[in-house]
N, C-alpha and C positions, 0 to 999 in steps of 0.2 A: 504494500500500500504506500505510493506517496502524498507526501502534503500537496494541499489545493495548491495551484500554481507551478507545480514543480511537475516537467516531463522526464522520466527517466526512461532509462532504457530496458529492453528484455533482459529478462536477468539470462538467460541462455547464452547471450551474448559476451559473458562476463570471462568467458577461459578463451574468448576467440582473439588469435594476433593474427598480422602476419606483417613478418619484418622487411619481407622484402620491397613493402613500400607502405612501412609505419612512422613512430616518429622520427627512427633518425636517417628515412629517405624527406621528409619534412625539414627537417635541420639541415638536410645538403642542398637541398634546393633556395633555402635563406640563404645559406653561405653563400651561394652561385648568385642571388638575387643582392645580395651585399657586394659581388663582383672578386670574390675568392677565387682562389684557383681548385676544382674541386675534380679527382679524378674517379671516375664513375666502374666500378668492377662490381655491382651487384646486381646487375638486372641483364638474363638471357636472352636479347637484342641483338640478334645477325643483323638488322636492319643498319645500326648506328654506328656499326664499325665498318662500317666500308665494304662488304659482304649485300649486296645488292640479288635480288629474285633475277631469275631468269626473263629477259622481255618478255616473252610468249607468254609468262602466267600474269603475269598484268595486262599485255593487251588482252586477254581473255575475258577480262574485267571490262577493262574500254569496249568491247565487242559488243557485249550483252547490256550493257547500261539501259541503253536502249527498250530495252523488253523485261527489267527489272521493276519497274516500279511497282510492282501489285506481288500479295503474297505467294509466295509458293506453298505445295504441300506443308501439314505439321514436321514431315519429317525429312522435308526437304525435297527438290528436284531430282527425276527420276533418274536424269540420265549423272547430277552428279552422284548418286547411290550407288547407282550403277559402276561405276568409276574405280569407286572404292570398293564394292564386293570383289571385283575381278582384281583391284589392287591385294585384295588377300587370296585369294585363290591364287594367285601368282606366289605367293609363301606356301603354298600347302595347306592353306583354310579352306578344303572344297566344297563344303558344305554352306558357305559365306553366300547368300543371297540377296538380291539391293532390298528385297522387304525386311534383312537382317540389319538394316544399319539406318543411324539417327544421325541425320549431321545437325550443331551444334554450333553459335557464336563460343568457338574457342573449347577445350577440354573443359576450359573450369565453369561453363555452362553445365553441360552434363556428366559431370562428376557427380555436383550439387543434386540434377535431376534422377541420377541412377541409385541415390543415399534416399532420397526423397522418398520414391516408390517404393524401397527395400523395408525401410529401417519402423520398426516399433519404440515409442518412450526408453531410452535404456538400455536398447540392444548395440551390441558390441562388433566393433568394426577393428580386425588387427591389421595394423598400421607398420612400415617398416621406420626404424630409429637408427640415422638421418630420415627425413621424408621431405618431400614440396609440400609447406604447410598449408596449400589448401584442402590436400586430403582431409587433414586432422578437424579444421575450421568446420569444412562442409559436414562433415561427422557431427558435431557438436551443433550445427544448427540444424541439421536434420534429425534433434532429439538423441542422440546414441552416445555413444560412450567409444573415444578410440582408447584404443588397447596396444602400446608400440610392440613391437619386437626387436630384439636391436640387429644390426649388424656391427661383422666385428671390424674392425680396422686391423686387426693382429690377421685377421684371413681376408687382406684382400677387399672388407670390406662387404662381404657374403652371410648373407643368416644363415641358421642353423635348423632343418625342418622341426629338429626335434625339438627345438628350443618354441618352434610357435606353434607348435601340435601340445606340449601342454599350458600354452595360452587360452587353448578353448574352452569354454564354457558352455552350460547351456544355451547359453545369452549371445553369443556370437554368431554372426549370420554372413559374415565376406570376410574376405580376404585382400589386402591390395599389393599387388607389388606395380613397384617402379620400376623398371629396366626398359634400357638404362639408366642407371639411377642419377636423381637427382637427390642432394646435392656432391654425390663421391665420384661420379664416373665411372662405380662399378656395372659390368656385365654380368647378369648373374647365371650361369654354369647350368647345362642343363640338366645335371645329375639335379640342383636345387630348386629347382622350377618341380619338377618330376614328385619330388617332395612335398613340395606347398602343394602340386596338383594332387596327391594320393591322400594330405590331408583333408580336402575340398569333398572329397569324393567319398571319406567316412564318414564326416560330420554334416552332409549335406550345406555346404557353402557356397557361397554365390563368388567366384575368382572377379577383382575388378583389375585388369593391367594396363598401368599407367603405360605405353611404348609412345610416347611422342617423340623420344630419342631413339629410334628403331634403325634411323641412316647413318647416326650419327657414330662411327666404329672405326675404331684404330690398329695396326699391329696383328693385320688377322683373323682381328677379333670375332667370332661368329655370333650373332643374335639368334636364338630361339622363341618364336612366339607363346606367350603361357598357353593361348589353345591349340597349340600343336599336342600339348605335355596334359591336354583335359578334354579331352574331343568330347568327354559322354557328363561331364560338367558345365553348368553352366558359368559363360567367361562372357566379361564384357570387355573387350579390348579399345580401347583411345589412343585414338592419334589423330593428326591433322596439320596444316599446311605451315603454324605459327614458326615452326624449327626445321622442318625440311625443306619449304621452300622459299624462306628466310622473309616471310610476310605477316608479323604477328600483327600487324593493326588490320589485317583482314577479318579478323576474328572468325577463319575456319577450320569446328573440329568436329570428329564423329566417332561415333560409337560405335561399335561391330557384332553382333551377336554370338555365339556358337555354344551348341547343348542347351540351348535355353525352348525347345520347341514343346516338351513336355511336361518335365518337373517343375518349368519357370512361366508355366502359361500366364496364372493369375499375375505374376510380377509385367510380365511384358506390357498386359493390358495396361497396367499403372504407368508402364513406360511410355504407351501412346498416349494416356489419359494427358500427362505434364508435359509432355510435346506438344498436343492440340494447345496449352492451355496457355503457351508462349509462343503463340500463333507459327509461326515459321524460325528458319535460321536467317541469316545474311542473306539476301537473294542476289545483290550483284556478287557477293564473293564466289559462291555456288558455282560462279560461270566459270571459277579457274579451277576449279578439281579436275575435271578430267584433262588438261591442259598440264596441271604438275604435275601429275599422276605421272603421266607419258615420258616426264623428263627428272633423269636422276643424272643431278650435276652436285650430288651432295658425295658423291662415290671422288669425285676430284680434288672435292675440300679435303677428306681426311686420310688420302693416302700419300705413300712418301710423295714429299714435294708440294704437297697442297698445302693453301694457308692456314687450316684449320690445326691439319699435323705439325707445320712447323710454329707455329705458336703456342700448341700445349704444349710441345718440347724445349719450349724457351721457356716457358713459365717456369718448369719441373725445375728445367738446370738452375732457373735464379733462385728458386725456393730452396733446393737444394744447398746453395753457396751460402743459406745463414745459418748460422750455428744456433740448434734448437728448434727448429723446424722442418717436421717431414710430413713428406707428402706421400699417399698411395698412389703411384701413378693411375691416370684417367683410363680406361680401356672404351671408355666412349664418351658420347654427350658433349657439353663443354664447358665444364667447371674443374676445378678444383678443391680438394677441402683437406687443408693443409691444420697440423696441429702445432702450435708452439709447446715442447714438453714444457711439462712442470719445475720450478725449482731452478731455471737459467735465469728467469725475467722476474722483475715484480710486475702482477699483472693482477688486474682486479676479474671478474666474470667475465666469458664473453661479451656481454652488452655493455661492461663498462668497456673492456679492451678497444669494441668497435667504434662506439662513440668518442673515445680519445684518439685512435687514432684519423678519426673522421678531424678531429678540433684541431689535432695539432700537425698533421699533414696533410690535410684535405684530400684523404683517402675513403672511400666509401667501400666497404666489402661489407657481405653480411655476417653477422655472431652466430656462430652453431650453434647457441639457444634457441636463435629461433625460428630450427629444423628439427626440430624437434629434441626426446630428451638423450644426449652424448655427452661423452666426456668433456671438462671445459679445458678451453682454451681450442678450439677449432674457429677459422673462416671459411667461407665460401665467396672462391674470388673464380669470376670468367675468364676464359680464354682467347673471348673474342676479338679483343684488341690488338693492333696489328704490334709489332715486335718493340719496334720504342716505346708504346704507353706501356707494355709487360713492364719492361726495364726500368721505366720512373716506377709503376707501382711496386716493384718488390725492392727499390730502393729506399722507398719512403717508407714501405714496411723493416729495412732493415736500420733505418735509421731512426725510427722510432724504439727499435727494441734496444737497439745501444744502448740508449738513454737510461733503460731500463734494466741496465746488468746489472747481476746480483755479485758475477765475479768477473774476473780480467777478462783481457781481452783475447779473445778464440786467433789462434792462427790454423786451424784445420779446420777442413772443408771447404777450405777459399778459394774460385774460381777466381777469373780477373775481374776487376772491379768494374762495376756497370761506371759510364759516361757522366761526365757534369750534369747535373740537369737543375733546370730554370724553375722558381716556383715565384709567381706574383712579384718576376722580373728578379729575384737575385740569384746569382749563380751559389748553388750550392756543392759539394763535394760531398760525394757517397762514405760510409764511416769504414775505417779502414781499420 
């Protein structure tokens, strides 16, 4: 009950963050409005680094303008559905049909909508620890309770089945994974998919799999779809164009179906029921699905010699070169999440660390607190930036933690020392 006059807020609302544009993306944006010099490493933005879409899926856009103006279907335009079922049947989804698939203003449309239709007062959504915190968010506004699981950083960065097999409860009704994950750049193995899939399939769960980062793969690396690993489960698989075809202010994403034709009738209905009820998705974006679909120029970003590959391997090497911080190498996606050990720095919480060193080098990365619950002292900083911003940013990170020794000064592990670099016009020297 509040006093007369006074609006407050759902109290539902009361555990919901998300850092990756809360207060202290609010405080970088004053700084930048104050005319600071502020350098931006926390928001997944192929657009702003120089990483430009393919012509073709923009003109696709300009094309259809035209014939855009009026709704399209609730679950969107047939032939971009279409688009996308055949985009998974091409992975071995063969069962993937365009009435199987929801396209969606962006994943974190229908992440919200697929918790929506699922979830009862209470019921339990296990979550991976790192996560993209709008899984956790959307959980908690759609009534439910997340449940993390961690992953380890000692393996790579990989859960443990067994470790989320006695997670479950009677109360648990999905599962999410992220692969590739955000925020680690782990690839998860498909012995561990196989896992969480055998879990799914005793305990009657509904698999949610975040793959927005599906192309995004380094060294290799091979991606397994979770419904490859649950064909007789119900899997609701997400992705869309925001990361592969480097066009997030398009806002186009989609849902996939698979195993859901029986056990998951009554669910599905709920899934058309919240799609009628947000009338359509994007209609002029709609018109470049089948247009990205057709073109994979994300296979060039991250192999040898592409921009993608050679900038996480510059990040790793500078992260590397400071004494006290390691990194998992990425095997996909494009972050990093780097830990400063314990007991080198005086360092207060993740969210003090980040906001200091927001203050005092107009460095923006986001605080592993709030990706959920991990060990402290973790960031999560992009790769996206071409090789000089890397170089000022983990200079500014290394000159920050100087400040902050607890003992002398490291002469191991020192690569050659990054370039001069400028901040709000004075030339600084990297700490040596």
């Amino acid at each position: 009950m509040t006093s007369r006059g006074h609006i407050g807020m759902s109290r539902k609302l009361s555990g919901v963050s998300y850092s990756l544009r809360g207060p202290l993306a609010a405080q970088a944006e004053r700084m930048r409005a104050a005319g600071e010099d502020v350098l931006t490493l926390s928001l997944g933005d192929p657009a702003t680094h120089g990483l430009p879409p393919a012509r073709e899926v923009v003109q696709a856009v300009r094309d259809r303008l035209d014939d855009s103006c009026g709704y399209s279907g609730a679950a969107g335009l047939p032939e971009a559905r279409d688009a996308v079922a055949q985009h998974y049947r091409g992975k071995g989804l063969d069962t993937v049909r365009s009435c199987d698939v929801y396209l969606g203003n962006g994943v974190s449309e229908l992440a919200p909508l697929s918790l929506h239709a699922l979830l009862d007062p209470h019921d339990q959504v296990l979550i991976p620890a790192p996560d993209y915190p709008m899984w956790t968010a959307s959980v908690v506004v759609a009534g439910g309770r997340p449940v993390h699981y961690p992953c380890d950083e000692a393996s790579d960065w990989y859960p443990d089945p067994g470790d989320i097999a006695r997670r479950v409860t009677d109360r648990t009704r999905a599962i999410v994974v992220i692969n590739p994950n955000n925020p680690t750049g782990a690839v998860w193995p498909r012995g561990v998919l196989d896992g969480i899939a055998d879990i799914a399939r005793r305990h009657g769960l509904v698999l949610l799999a975040d793959e927005i980062y599906a192309d995004f793969l380094y060294d290799d690396t091979r991606h397994t779809p979770l419904a490859k690993c649950a064909p007789d489960v119900p899997c609701l698989t997400f992705g869309g164009l925001s990361k592969r075809s480097r066009v997030p202010g398009y806002r186009m994403g989609w849902l996939a179906l698979t195993g859901c034709r029986g056990p998951a009738r009554d669910y599905v209905a709920a899934l058309d029921t919240l799609a009628s009820l947000r009338l359509c998705p994007n209609v002029p974006a709609q018109g470049a699905v089948a247009a990205a679909l057709r073109i994979d120029d994300t296979t060039a970003l991250t192999a040898p010699g592409g921009a993608l590959r050679l900038r996480r391997d510059h990040l790793c090497r500078l992260l590397a070169d400071i004494p006290g911080v390691r990194t998992v190498k990425p095997r996909g996606a494009f972050y990093v999440f780097p830990r400063i050990t314990p007991g080198q720095y005086r360092l207060g919480d993740d969210e003090s660390l980040a906001f200091d060193l927001l203050h005092e080098e107009g460095l923006f990365v986001v605080p592993g607190s709030g990706l959920g619950p991990v060990p402290s002292g973790h960031l999560r900083m992009v790769t996206l930036p071409p090789p000089d911003v890397l170089t000022e940013a983990a200079t500014r990170l290394a000159r920050f933690l100087e400040r902050r020794r607890t003992t002398g000064p490291s002469t191991t592990n020192r690569g050659s020392s990054p370039r001069p670099l400028r901040r709000n016009g004075e030339e600084r020297q990297p700490p040596v």
